[in-house]
C-alpha positions as CSV (number, residue, x, y, z in Angstrom):
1,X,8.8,1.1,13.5
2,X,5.6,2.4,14.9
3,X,5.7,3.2,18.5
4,X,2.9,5.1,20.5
5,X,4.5,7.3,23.4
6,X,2.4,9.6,25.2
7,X,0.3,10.2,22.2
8,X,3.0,11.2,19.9
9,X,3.2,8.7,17.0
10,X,6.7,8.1,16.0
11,X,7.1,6.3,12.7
12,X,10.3,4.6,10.9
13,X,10.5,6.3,7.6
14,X,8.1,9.1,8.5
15,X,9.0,11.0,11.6
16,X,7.3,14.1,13.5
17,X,9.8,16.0,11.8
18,X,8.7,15.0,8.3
19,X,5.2,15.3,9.0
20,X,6.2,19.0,10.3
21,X,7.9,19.8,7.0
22,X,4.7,18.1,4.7
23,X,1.8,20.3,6.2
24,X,4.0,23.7,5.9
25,X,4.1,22.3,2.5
26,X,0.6,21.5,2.2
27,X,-0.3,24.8,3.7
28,X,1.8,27.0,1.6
29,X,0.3,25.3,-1.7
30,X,-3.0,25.1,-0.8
31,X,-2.8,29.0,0.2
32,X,-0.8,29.7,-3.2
33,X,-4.3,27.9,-5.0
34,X,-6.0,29.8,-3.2
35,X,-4.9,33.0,-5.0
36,X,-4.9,31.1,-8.4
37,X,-6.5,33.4,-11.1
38,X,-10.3,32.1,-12.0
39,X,-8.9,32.7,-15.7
40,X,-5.9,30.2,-15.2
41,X,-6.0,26.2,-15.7
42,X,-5.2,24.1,-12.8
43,X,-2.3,22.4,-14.9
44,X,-1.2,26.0,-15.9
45,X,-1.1,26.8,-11.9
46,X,0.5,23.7,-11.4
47,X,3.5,24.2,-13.7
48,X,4.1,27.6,-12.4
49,X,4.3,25.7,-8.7
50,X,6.6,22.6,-9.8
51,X,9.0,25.2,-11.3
52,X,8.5,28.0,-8.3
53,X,9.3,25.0,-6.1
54,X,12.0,23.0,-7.9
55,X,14.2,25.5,-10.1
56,X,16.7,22.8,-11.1
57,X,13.3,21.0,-13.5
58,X,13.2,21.7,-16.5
59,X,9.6,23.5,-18.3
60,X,9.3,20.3,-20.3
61,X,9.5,18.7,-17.1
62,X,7.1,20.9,-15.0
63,X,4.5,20.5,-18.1
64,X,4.5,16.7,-17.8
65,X,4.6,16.4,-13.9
66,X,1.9,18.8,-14.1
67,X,-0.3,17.6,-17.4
68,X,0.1,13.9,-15.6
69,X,-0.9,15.0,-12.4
70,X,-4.4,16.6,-13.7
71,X,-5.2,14.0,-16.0
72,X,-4.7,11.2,-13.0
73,X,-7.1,13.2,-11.0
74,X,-9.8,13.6,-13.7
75,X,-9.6,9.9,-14.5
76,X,-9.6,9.2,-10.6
77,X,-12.9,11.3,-10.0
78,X,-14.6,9.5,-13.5
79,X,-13.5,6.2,-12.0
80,X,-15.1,6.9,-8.5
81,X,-18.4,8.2,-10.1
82,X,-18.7,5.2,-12.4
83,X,-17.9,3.4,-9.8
84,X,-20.4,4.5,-7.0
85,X,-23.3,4.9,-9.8
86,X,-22.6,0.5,-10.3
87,X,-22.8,0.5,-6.9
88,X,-26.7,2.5,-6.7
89,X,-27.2,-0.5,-9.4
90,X,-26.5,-3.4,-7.2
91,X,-23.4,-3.8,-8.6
92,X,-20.7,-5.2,-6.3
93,X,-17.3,-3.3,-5.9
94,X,-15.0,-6.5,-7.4
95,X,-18.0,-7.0,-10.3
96,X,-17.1,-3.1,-11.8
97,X,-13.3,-4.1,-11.2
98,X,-13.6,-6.9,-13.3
99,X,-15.5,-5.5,-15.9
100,X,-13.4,-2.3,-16.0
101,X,-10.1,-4.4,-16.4
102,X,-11.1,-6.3,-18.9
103,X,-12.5,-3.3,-20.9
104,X,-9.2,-1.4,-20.4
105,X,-7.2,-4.9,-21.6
106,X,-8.7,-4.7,-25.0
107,X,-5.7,-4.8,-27.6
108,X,-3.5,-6.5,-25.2
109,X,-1.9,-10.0,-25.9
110,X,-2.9,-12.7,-23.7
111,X,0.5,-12.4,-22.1
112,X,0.5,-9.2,-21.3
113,X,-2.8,-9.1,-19.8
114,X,-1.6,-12.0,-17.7
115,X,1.4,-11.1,-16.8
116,X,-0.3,-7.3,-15.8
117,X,-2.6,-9.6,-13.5
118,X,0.0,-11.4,-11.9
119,X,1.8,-8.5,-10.9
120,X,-1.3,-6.4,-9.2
121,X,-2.3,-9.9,-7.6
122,X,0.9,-10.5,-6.0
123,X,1.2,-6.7,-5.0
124,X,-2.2,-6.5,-3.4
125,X,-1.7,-9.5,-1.2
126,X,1.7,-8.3,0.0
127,X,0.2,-4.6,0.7
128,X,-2.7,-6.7,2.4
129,X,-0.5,-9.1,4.5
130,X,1.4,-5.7,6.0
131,X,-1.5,-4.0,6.7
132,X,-3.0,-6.9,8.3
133,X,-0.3,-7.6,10.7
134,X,0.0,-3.5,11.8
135,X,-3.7,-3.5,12.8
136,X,-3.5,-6.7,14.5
137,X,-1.1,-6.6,17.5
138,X,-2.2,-7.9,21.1
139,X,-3.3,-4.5,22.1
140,X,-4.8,-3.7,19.1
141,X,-2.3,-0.6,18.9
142,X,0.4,0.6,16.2
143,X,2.8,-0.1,18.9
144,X,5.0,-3.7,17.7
145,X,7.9,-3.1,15.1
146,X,6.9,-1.5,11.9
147,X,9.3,-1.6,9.2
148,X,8.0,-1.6,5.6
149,X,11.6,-2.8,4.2
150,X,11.0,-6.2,6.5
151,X,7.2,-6.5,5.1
152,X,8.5,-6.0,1.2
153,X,11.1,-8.5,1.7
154,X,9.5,-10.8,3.4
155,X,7.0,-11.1,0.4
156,X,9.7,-11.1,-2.1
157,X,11.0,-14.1,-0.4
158,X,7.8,-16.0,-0.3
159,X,7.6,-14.9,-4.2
160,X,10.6,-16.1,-5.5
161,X,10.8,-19.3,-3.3
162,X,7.3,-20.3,-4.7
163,X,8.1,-19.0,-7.9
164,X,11.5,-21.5,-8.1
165,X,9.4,-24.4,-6.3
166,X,6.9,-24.6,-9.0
167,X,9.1,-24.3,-11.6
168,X,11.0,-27.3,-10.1
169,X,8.1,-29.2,-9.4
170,X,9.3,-29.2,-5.3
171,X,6.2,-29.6,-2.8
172,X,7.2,-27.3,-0.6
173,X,5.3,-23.6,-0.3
174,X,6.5,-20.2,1.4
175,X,3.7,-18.0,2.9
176,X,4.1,-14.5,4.9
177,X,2.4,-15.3,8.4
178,X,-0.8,-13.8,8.7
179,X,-3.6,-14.4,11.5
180,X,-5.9,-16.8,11.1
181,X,-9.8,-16.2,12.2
182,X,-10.4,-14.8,15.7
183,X,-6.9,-14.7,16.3
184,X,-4.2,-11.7,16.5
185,X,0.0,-11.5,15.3
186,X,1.7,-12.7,18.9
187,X,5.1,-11.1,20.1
188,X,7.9,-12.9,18.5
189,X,5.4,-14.8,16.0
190,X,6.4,-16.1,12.8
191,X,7.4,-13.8,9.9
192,X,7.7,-16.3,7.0
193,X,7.3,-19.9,7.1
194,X,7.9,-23.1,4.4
195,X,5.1,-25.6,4.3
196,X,5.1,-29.2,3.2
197,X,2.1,-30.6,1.4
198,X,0.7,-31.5,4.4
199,X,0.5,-28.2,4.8
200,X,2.7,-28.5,8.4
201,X,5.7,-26.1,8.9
202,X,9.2,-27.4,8.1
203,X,10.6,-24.2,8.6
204,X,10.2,-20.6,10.1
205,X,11.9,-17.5,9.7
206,X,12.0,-13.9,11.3
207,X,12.8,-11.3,9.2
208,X,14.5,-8.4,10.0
209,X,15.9,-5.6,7.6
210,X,17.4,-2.6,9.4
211,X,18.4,0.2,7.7
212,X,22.3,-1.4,8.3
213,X,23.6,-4.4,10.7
214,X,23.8,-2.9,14.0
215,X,19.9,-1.6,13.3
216,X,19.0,-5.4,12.4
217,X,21.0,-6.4,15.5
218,X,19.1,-3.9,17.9
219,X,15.7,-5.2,16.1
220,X,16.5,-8.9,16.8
221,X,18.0,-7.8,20.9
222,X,14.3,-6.7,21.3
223,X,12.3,-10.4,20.5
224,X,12.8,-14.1,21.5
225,X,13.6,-15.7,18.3
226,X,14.9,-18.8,19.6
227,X,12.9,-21.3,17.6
228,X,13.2,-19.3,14.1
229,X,16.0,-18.5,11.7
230,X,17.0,-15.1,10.7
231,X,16.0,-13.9,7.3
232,X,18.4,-10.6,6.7
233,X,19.9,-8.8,4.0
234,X,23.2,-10.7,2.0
235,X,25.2,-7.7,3.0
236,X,25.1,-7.9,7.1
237,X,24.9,-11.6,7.1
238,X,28.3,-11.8,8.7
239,X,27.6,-9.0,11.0
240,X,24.9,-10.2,11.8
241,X,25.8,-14.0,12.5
242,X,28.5,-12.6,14.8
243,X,26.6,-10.8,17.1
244,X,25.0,-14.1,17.1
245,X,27.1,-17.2,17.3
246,X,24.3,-19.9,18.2
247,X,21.7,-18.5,15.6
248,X,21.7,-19.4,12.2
249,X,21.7,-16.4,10.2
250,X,20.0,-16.8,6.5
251,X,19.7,-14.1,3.4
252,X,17.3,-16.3,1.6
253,X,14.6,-18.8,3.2
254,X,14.9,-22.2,2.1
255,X,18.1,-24.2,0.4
256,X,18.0,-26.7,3.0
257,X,18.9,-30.4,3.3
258,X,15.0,-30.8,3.8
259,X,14.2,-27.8,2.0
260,X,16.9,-27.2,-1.4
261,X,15.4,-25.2,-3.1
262,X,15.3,-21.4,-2.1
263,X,14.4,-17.9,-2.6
264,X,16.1,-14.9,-4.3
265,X,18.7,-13.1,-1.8
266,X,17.4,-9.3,-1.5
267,X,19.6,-6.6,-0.5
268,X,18.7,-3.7,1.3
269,X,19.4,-1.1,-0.8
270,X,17.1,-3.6,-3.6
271,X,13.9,-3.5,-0.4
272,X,14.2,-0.1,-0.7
273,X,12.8,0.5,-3.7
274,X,9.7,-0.4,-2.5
275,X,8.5,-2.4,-5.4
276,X,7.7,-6.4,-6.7
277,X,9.7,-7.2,-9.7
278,X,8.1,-8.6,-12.5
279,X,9.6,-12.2,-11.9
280,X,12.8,-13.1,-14.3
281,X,11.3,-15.8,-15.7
282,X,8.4,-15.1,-17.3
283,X,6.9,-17.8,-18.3
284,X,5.2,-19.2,-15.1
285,X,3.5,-16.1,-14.2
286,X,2.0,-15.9,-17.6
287,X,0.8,-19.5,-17.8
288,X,0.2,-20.0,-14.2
289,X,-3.0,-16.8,-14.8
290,X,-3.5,-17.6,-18.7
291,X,-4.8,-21.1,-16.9
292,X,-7.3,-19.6,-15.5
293,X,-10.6,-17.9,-15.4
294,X,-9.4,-14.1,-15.4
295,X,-13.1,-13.1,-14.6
296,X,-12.7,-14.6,-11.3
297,X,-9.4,-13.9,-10.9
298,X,-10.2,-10.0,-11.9
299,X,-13.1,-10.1,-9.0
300,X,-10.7,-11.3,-6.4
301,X,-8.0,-8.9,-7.3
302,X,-10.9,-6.2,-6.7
303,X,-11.9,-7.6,-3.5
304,X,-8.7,-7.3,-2.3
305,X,-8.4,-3.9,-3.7
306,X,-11.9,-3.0,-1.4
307,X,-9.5,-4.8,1.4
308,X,-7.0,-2.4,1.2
309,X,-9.2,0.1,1.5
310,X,-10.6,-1.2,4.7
311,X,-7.4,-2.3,6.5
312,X,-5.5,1.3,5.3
313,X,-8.7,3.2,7.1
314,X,-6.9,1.0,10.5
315,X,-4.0,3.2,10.1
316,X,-4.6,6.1,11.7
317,X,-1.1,6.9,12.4
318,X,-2.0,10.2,9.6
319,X,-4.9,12.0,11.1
320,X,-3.4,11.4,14.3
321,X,0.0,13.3,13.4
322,X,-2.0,15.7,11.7
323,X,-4.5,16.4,14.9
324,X,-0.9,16.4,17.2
325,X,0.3,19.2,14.6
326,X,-2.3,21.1,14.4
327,X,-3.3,21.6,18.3
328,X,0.6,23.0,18.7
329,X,0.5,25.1,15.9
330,X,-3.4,26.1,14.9
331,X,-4.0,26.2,11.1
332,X,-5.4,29.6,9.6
333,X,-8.4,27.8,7.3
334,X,-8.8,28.7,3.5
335,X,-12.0,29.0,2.4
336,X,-11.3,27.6,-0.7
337,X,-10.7,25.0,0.5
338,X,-14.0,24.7,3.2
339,X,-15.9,25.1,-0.2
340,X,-14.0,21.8,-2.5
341,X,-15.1,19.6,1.0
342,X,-18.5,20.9,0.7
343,X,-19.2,21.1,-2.8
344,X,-17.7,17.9,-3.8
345,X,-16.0,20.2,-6.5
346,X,-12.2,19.6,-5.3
347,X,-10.1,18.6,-8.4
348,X,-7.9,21.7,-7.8
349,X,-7.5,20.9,-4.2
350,X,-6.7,17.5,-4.9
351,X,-4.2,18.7,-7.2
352,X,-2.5,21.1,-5.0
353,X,-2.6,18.4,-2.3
354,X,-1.1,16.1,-5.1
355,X,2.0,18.9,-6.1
356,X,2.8,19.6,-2.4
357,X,3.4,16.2,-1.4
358,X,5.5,15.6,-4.9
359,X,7.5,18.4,-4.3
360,X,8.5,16.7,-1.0
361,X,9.2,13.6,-1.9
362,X,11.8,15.1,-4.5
363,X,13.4,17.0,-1.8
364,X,13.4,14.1,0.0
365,X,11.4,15.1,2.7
366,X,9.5,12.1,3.0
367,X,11.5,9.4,3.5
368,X,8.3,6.6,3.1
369,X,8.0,8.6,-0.7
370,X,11.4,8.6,-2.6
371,X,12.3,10.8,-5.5
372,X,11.6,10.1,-8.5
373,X,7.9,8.3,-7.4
374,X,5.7,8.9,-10.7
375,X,3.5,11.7,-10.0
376,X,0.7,9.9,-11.1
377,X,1.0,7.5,-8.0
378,X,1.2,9.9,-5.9
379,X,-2.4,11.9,-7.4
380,X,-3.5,8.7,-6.3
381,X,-2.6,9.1,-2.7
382,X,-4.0,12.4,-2.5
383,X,-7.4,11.7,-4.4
384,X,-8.0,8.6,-1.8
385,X,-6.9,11.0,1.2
386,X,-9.5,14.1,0.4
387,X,-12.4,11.8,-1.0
388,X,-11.3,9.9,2.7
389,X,-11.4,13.2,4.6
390,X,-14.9,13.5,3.1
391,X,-16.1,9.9,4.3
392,X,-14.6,10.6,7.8
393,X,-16.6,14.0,8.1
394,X,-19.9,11.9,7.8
395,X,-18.7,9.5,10.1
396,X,-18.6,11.3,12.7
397,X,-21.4,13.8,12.3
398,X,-23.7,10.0,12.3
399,X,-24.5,10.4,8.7
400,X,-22.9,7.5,7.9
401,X,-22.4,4.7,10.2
402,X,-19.0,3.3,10.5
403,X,-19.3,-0.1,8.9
404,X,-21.0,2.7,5.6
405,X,-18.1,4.9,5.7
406,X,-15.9,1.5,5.6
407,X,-17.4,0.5,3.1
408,X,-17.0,3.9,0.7
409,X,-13.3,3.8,2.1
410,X,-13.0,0.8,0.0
411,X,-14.6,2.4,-2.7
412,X,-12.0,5.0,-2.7
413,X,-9.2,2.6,-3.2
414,X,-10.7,0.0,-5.5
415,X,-11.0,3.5,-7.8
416,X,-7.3,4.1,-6.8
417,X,-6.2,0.6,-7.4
418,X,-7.8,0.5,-11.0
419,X,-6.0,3.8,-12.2
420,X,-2.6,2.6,-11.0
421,X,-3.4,-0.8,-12.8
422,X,-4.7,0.4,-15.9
423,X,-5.3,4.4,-16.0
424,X,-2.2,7.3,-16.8
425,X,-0.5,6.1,-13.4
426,X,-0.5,2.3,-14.6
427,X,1.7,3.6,-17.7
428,X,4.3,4.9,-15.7
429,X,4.3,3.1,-12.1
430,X,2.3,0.1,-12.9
431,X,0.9,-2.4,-10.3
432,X,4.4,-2.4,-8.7
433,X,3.1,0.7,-7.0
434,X,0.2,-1.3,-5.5
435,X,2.6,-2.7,-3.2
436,X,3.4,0.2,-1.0
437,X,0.6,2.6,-2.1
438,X,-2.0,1.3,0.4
439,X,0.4,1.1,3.2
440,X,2.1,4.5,2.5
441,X,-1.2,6.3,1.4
442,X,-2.8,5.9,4.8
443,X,0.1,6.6,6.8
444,X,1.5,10.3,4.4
445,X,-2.4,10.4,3.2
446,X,-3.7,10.5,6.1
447,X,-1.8,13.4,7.2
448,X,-2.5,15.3,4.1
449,X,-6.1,14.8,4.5
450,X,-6.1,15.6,8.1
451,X,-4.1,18.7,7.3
452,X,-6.3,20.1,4.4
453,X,-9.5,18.9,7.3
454,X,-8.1,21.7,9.7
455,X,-7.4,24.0,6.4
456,X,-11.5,24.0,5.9
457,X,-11.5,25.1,10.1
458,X,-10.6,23.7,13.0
459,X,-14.2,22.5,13.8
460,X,-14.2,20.7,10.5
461,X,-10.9,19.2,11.2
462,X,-11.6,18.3,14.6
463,X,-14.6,16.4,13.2
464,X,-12.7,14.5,10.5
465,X,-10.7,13.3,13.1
466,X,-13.2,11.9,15.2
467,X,-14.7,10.3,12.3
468,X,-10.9,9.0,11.5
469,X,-10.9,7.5,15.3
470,X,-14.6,5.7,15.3
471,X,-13.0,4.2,11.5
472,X,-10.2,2.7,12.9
473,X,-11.6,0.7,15.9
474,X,-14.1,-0.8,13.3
475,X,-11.9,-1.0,10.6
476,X,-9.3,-3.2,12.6
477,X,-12.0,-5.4,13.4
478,X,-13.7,-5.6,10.0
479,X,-10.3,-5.8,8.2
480,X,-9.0,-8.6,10.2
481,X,-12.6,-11.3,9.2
482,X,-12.4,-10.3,6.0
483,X,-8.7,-10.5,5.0
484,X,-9.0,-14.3,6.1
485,X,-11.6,-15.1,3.9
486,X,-10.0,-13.8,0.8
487,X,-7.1,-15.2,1.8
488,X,-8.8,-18.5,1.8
489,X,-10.1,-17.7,-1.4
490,X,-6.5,-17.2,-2.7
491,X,-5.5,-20.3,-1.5
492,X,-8.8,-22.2,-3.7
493,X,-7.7,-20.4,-6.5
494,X,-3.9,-21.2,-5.9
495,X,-4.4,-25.2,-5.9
496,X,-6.5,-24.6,-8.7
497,X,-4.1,-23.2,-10.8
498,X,-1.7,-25.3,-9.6
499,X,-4.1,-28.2,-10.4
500,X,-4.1,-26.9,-14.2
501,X,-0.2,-26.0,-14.0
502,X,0.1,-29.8,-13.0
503,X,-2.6,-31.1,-16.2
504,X,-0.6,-28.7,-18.6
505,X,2.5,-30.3,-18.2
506,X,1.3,-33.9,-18.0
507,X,-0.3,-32.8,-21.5
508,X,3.2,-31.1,-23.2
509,X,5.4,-33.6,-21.7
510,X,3.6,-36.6,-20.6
């Protein structure tokens, strides 16, 4: 949950406390760099961190966390500047997606480049629907229920019920509510709903996955869910259903009299891995994309990438803990670190940034970031958060406008998206990580950045966050128009495929 009191953000799975222990992190690492030898390799400084940091690691292990780390940072900052020098040549963000991914596909099977697709297109579109509905609320404030166990299950429910629909030719469609144009997520609105092929609702649900039964049940006390059915985890079904007799209490949507066929129960434990499964049955997936243009697929899973971007910069929840932090405890700046901002030079930085915030999540500090999170993911998060930091300086110093800095935002994570896709990261966490990346980056980002802002001065960092303020009044805005037409254009592409799905099988079976 996010919830906005007196101007101290709380946040489920990241609390003040967290945040505390992260920038004393941040800060000790970045003032250990600081001291680095001139003589001594930024992986070499690296190792000799992971293993100051984490004795129980081995040196094989420190070697890898730190070789992966570098290399994800180097391919990062190539990415970004092949990517912003298309850009000088009129090429569009989605176009050098496209064209990178199908560069980096060569030598994979049909399949597999299908199937690799699949999985980043489903991903982005569930990172996309939670960021959506955080930056949408009445108010137009982080201040509605924020759980990002309820917003991974409610996509995995949509997922497999759609998944199990098409494979037994039922009508019947599950999407995660999202607005529609001009319009904003109401209190007690729809989480996931079943549509016929009239495209009317036979059936809504509100999900709800607290970290046990009596957190669900103190979640549900707080709405009016009369006309929906609750969508928890199998394991506090009962517990659930008993603190409320005259509801009916659900762990998968659909299997119906109306409705039979139905989603995939997920358990808690299972949401918390914070990842989309690459579906059982593999077939679909595979024939569903391989039946279809994967240029234009490619460019929409890019300009929902640039989405991401522009719907994480609405988070602000970060630079706002980091600006709270940092007027109670002032932060002593590093001029090494003044210099990386203004030189552009900051692959060390990044990489300190990128160690300190490994580091915690395997001392489980950060709860949002569990152990055992591939270091490359998390390069990723840092890269996006300094080359952010950067953006948000010229925001707010009027070198860039808002709508600019938006729109180099979105740069930043269509570079990160790519790398996690296809790059050192994509070997190791894959598109899975797409699907809590963009919503966790901003939120753990967002404090590092605004952190390492206050460790190049407090003017600097003051600045950064008034750049990070003017982004995210436009960026909630912005977001918002253009999450409904892409999600439009998934829709085209969906009864397209579907179309094909629909010729293919006439064809094999008649």
């Amino acid at each position: 949950m996010i919830e906005q009191k007196d101007q101290v953000m709380e946040l489920d799975g990241f609390s003040i406390s967290e945040a505390k222990d992260l920038k004393k992190l941040l800060i000790r690492f970045m003032k250990e760099y600081s001291k680095k030898p001139a003589a001594q390799s930024d992986q070499a400084w690296l190792k000799a961190r992971f293993l100051a940091e984490m004795p129980k690691i081995s040196e094989e292990e420190a070697e890898r966390l730190s070789r992966e780390t570098v290399e994800t940072i180097r391919q990062y900052d190539e990415n970004l500047a092949s990517l912003k020098d298309a850009r000088k040549r009129g090429v569009t963000s989605e176009e050098w997606f496209a064209e990178k991914t199908q560069e980096a596909a060569t030598g994979l099977s049909a399949a597999a480049y299908a199937q690799r697709l699949n999985s980043m297109d489903t991903a982005l579109k569930h990172a996309n629907a939670q960021m959506i509905r955080a930056v949408t609320t009445q108010g137009g404030e982080l201040s509605q229920q924020w759980n990002l166990d309820g917003f991974i299950a409610e996509q995995h429910h949509a997922n497999s019920f759609n998944l199990a629909a098409e494979a037994n030719g039922s009508p019947f469609r599950a999407e995660v509510c999202a607005p529609e144009p001009g319009q904003v997520y109401g209190k007690n609105s729809f989480d996931v709903v079943i549509r016929d092929q009239a495209d009317k609702i036979v059936h809504q649900y509100q999900c709800k996955y607290g970290a046990d039964a009596e957190a669900t049940i103190q979640m549900l006390r707080r709405g009016n869910y009369n006309n929906q059915t609750i969508l928890v985890p199998p394991e506090q079904v009962e517990q659930v259903q008993a603190a409320f007799p005259g509801k009916t209490v659900v762990s998968s949507i659909g299997g119906t009299k109306k409705v039979p066929v139905s989603s995939k129960p997920l358990s808690k434990a299972q949401a918390k891995e914070i990842q989309i499964r690459t579906q059982e049955d593999k077939i679909l997936p595979e024939v569903s994309w391989g039946s279809y243009d994967s240029r234009i697929m490619t460019k929409y899973i890019g300009r929902q990438a640039a989405l991401a971007g522009l719907s994480g910069a609405a988070i602000g929840a970060g630079f706002h803990m980091a600006a709270k932090l940092a007027a109670d405890e002032p932060i002593e700046p590093e001029e090494i670190v003044q210099t990386a901002l203004e030189t552009g030079v900051d692959a060390g930085v990044k990489s300190a940034a990128a160690g300190a915030i490994k580091v915690a999540a395997e001392k489980g500090m950060i709860g949002m970031i569990p152990p055992g999170t591939p270091v490359g993911t998390i390069a990723n998060i840092a890269c996006v958060a300094i080359e952010n930091v950067k953006v948000m300086a010229k925001v707010a110093t009027g070198e860039l406008t808002p709508l600019e800095g938006l729109d180099q935002m979105g740069c930043n994570t269509v570079s990160m998206t790519y790398g996690l896709g296809w790059g050192v990261a994509g070997a190791t966490a894959g598109a899975a990580a797409l699907s809590w990346v963009p919503i966790v980056g901003p939120v753990v980002g967002g404090l590092a950045g605004g952190t390492i802002g206050y460790l190049a001065g407090s003017k600097f960092g003051q600045t950064v966050y008034e750049g990070a303020k003017k982004a995210v009044q436009t960026a909630k805005t912005v977001a918002s128009k253009i999450y409904n037409g892409v999600k439009e254009t998934g829709k085209k592409i969906a009864r397209n495929i579907g179309s094909a799905l629909r010729g293919l099988g006439r064809a094999l079976f008649g």
